[in-house]
C-alpha positions in Angstrom: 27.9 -7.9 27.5 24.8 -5.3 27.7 27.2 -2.5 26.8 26.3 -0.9 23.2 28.6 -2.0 20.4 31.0 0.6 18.8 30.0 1.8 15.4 32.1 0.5 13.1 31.3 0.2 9.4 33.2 -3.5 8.9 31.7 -4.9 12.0 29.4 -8.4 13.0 29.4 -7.4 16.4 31.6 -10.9 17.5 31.8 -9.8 21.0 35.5 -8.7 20.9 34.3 -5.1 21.4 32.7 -5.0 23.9 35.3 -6.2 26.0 37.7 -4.6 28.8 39.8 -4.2 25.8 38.4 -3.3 22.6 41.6 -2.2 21.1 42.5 -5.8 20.5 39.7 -5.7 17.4 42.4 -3.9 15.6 44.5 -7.3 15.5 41.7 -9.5 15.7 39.2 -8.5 13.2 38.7 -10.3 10.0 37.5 -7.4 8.3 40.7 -5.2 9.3 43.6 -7.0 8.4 43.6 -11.3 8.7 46.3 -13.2 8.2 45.0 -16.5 7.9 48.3 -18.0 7.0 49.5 -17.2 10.6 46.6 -18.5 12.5 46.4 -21.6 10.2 49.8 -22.6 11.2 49.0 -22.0 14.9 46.0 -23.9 15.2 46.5 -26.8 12.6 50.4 -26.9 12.5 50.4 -25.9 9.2 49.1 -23.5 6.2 46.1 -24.7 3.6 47.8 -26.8 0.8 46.8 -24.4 -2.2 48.5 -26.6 -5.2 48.0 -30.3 -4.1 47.0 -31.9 -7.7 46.0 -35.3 -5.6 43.5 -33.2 -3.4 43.2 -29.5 -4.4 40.5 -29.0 -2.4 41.9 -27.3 0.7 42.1 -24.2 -1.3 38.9 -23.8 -1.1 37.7 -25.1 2.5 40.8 -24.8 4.6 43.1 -27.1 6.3 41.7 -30.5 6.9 42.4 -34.0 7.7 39.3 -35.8 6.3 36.3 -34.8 4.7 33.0 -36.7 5.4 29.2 -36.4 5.7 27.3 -38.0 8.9 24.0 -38.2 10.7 23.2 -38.7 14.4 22.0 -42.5 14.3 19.4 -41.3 17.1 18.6 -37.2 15.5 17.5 -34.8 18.3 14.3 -33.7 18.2 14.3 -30.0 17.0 18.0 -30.0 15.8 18.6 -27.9 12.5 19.6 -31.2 10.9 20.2 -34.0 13.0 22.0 -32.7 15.9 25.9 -33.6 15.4 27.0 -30.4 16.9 24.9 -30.5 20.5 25.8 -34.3 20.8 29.3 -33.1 20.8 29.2 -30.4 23.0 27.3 -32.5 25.4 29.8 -35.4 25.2 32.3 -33.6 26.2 30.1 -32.0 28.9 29.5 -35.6 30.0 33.1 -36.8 30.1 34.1 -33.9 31.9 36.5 -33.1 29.4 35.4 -29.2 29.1 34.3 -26.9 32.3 31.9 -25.2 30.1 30.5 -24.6 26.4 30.1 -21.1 24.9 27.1 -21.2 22.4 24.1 -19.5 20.9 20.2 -20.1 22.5 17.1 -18.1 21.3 16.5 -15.0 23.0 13.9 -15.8 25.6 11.9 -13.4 23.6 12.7 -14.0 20.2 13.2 -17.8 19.2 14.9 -16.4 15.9 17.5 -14.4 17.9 20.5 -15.7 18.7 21.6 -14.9 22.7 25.4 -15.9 23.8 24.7 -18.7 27.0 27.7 -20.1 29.0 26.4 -24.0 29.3 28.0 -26.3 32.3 25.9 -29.5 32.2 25.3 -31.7 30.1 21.5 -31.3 29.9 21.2 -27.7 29.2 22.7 -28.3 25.6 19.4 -28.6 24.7 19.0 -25.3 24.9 21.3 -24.6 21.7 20.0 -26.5 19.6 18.7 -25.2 15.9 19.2 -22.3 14.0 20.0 -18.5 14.9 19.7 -15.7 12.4 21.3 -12.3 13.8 24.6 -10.7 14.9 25.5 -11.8 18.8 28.5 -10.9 21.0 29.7 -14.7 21.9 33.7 -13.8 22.7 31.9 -11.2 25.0 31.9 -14.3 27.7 34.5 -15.9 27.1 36.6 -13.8 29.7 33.6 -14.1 32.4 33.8 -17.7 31.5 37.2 -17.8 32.5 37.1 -15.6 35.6 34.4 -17.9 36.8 36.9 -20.9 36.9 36.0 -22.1 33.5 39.5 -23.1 32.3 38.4 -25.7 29.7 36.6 -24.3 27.3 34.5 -25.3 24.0 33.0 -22.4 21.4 30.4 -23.2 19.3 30.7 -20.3 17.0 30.9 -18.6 13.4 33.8 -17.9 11.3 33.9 -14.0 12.4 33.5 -15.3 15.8 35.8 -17.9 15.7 39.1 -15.5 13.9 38.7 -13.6 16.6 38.6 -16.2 19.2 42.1 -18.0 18.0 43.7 -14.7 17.3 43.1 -13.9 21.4 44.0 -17.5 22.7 47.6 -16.6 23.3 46.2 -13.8 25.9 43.7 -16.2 27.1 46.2 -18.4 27.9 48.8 -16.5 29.3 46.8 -13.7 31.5 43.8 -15.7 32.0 44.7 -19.2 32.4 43.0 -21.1 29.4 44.0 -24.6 29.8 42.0 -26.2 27.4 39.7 -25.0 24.2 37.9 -27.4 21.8 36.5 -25.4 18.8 33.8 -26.6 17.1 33.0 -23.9 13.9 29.5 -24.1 11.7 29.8 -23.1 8.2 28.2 -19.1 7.7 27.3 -17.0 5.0 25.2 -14.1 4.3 24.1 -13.1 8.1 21.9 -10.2 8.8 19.8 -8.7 11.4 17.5 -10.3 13.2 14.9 -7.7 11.9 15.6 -8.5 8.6 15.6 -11.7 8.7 11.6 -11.6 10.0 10.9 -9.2 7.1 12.2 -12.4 4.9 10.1 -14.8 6.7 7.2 -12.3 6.3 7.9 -12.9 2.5 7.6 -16.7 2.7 4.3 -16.7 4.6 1.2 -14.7 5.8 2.0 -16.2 9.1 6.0 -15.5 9.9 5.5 -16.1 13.5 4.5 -19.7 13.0 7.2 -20.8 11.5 10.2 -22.6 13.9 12.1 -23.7 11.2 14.0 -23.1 8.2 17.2 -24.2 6.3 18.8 -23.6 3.2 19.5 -27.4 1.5 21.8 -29.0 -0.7 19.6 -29.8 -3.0 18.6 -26.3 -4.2 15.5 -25.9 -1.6 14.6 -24.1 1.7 13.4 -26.4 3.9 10.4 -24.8 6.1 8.6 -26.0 8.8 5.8 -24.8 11.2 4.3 -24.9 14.6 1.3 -26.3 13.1 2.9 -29.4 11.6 3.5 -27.7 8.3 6.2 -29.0 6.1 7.3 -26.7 3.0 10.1 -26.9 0.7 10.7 -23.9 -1.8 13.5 -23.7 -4.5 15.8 -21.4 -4.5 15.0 -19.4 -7.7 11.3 -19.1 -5.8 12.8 -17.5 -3.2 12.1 -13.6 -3.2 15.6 -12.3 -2.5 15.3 -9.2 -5.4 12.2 -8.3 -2.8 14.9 -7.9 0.0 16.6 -4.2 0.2 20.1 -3.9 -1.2 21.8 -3.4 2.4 20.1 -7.2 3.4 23.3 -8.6 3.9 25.9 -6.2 4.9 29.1 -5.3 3.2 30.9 -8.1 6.1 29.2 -10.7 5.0 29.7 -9.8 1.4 32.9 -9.8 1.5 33.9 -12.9 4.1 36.3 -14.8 2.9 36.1 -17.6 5.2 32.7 -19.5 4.6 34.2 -22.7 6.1 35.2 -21.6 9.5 38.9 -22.7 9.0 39.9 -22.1 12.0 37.8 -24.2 14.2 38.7 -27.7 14.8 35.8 -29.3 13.2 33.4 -27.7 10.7 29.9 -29.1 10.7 28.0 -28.0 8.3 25.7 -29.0 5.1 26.9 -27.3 2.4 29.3 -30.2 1.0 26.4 -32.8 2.2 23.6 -34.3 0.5 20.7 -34.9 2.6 23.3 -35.1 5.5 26.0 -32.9 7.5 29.0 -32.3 6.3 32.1 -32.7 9.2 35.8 -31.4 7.9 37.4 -32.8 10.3 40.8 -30.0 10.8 43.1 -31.6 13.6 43.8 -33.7 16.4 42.0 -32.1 18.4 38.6 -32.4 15.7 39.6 -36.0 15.3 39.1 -36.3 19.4 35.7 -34.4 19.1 34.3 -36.6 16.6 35.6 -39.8 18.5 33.7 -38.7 21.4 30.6 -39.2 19.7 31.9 -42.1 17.5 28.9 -44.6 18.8 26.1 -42.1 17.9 27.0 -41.1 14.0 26.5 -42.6 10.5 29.6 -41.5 8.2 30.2 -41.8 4.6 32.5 -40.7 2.0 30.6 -37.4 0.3 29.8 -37.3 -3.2 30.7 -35.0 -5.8 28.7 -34.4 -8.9 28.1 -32.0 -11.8 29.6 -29.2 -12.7 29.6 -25.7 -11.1 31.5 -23.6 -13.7 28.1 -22.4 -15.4 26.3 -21.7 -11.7 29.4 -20.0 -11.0 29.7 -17.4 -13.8 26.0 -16.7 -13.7 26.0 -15.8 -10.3 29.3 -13.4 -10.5 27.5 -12.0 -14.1 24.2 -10.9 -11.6 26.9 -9.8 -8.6 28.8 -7.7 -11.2 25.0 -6.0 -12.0 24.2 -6.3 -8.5 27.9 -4.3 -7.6 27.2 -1.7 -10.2 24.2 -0.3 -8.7 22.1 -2.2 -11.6 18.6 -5.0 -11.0 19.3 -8.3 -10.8 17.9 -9.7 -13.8 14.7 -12.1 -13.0 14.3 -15.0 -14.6 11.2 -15.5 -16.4 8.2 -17.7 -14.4 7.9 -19.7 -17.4 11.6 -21.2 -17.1 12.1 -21.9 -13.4 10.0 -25.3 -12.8 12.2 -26.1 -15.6 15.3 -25.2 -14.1 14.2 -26.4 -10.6 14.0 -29.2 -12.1 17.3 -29.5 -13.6 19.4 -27.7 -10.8 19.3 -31.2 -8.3 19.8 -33.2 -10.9 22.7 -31.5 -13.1 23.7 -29.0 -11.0 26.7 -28.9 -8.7 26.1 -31.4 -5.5 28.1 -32.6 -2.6 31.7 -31.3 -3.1 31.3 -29.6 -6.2 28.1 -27.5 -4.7 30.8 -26.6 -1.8 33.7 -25.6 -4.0 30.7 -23.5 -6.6 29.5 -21.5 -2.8 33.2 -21.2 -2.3 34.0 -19.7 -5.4 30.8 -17.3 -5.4 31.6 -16.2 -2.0 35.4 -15.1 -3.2 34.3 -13.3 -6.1 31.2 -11.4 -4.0 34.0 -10.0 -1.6 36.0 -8.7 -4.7 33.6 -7.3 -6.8 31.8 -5.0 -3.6 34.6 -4.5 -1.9 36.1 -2.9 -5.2 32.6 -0.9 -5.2 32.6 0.0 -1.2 35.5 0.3 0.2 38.5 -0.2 -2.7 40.8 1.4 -0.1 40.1 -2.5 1.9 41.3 -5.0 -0.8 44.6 -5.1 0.0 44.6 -6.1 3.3 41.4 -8.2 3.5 41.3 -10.3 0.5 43.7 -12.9 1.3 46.3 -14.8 -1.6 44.3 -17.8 -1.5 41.1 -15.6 -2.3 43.0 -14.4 -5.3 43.8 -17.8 -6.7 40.3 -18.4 -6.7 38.9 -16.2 -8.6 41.5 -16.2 -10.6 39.6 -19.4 -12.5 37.1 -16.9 -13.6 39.4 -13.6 -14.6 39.5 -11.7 -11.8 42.7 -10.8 -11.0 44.7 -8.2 -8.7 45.2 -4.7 -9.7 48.0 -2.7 -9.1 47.0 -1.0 -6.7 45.5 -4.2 -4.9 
């Protein structure tokens, strides 16, 4: 795991590399050449259903078999929202149904920076809870893990993380005696360094290092909190992102087409929430994850309001700018209390604010990767990517 990381230009440093056999990026990657049809099928039993007029929306977030938000009735102290995803890892910790749980805990000198753990009670869960910002090598241990006696595994784990993950189970299974692997996937978008991301905090506040807490919310704020007891929220158009340098986010997290971690077996998540997680619950095997913590969550039926057409076409109008080499445009000072004003109350929310991030994060992949690497589009922009965008006129070239 302390090994360097190749160089590679299209990389989030999953773990994969840095393996006794790196070679297997080359069919593992999401940046190199996914075929999410094939791994959908393998995992869920079946592909996304792209045309269902009755419930379109799988196009957009992935196989599913229900959609809900929840809360923990009891919320751990600390959590990024209330919990959900610790409680399950523990449960299962606590029924014995897993060995251990691969996962993310701050860095013991850096609470910001995530550090890969291998947890085998109960308990230490704790230990996971709230957010990370950074790249870290999780599928480095999942073959310790195993060599350890670990046969029943759960991943806690992002979409690049998690691609990689299913596309090695057969392996795991066969040479290294996987038995069992529950999946639990958290929605990701627009990862960077750890260093960067303290040069954004050091934007938000003359006091970076205070602050334990932040979270990007459904209802157009960032949520910030502080060691001192300080409790902030700040809109997004207050936000000082044409302050951050162009190469912020990378060119793989521009261009990821998976915001919804299909592949996992439950996504939880807040983007399709409102003032709650968001759980897509994606098989059997999901199902059984959220029935283990049945007694200790709220659900409901999420809402969907507004329309996100408008918020949609801005952002690709500043992406196509942004792609070009040009400014973003600012808006003026004058006009954003007025439109942080309007955004929670006729903007997209619950579903429709899901489908509008969705849609922004398909056209983002092909606008820069048509910029940055053109030579890429063809094998990393998947059909279902295509058919989204399409909706706004961006369609496949010839050569694409």
């Amino acid at each position: 795991m302390n090994s360097p990381s190749p160089h590679r230009r299209l990389c989030t440093d999953c773990g994969l590399s840095r393996t006794a056999q790196p070679q297997r990026c080359g069919q593992a990657c999401q940046f190199i050449q996914p075929d999410y049809p094939g791994l959908e099928k393998k995992v869920h039993g079946r592909v996304r259903l792209e045309s269902n007029k009755n419930d379109p929306d799988e196009l957009f977030f992935g196989p599913y078999q229900q959609l809900l938000t929840a809360s923990l009735r009891q919320p751990l102290e600390g959590a990024q929202w209330t919990g959900i995803t610790t409680r399950i890892a523990q449960r299962l910790l606590e029924l014995n149904q897993v060995d251990a749980v691969i996962a993310m805990a701050p860095h013991p000198e850096d609470r910001w920076r995530p550090m890969p753990v291998v947890i085998t009670q109960a308990q230490d869960m704790a230990r996971c809870k709230g957010m990370r910002m950074g790249y870290a090598p999780l599928i480095s241990l999942v073959e310790p893990a195993l060599a350890q006696g670990h046969k029943r595994l759960a991943v806690i784990g992002i979409p690049c993380q998690i691609y990689a993950l299913r596309a090695i189970q057969p392996q795991l299974e066969q040479e290294h005696g996987l038995k069992e692997l529950f999946v639990i996937g958290t929605p990701c978008s627009d990862n960077t360094t750890t260093e960067n991301f303290h040069h954004f905090l050091s934007l938000l506040s003359d006091r970076p290092q205070d602050i334990g807490y932040l979270e990007f919310r459904a209802d157009y704020k960032v949520e910030i909190r502080t060691d001192q007891g300080e409790h902030r929220l700040i809109p997004f158009l207050n936000l000082p992102l044409s302050n951050l340098k162009p190469d912020f986010f990378p060119l793989t997290c521009r261009t990821c087409v998976d915001y919804t971690n299909v592949l996992s077996d439950i996504t939880v998540g807040y983007m399709g929430g409102h003032g709650e997680q968001w759980l897509l619950v994606r098989n059997e095997r999901g199902q059984a994850l959220l029935n283990g913590v049945s007694d200790d969550v709220l659900t409901h039926t999420p809402i969907s309001k507004g329309k996100r057409e408008g918020a949609v076409r801005g952002f690709m109008a500043n992406t196509e700018r942004a792609a070009g080499g040009l400014p973003l445009r600012r808006m003026p000072q004058w006009l954003r209390p007025i439109v942080n004003w309007l955004m929670p109350r006729v903007g997209p929310r619950g579903l429709e604010f899901a489908r509008a991030r969705v849609e922004m994060k398909a056209i983002e992949t092909i606008l820069h990767l048509r910029r940055e690497a053109p030579a890429r589009i063809k094998n990393m922009a998947p059909e279902h990517v295509w058919k989204i965008v399409g909706r706004y006129g961006l369609n496949r070239n010839p050569q694409e």
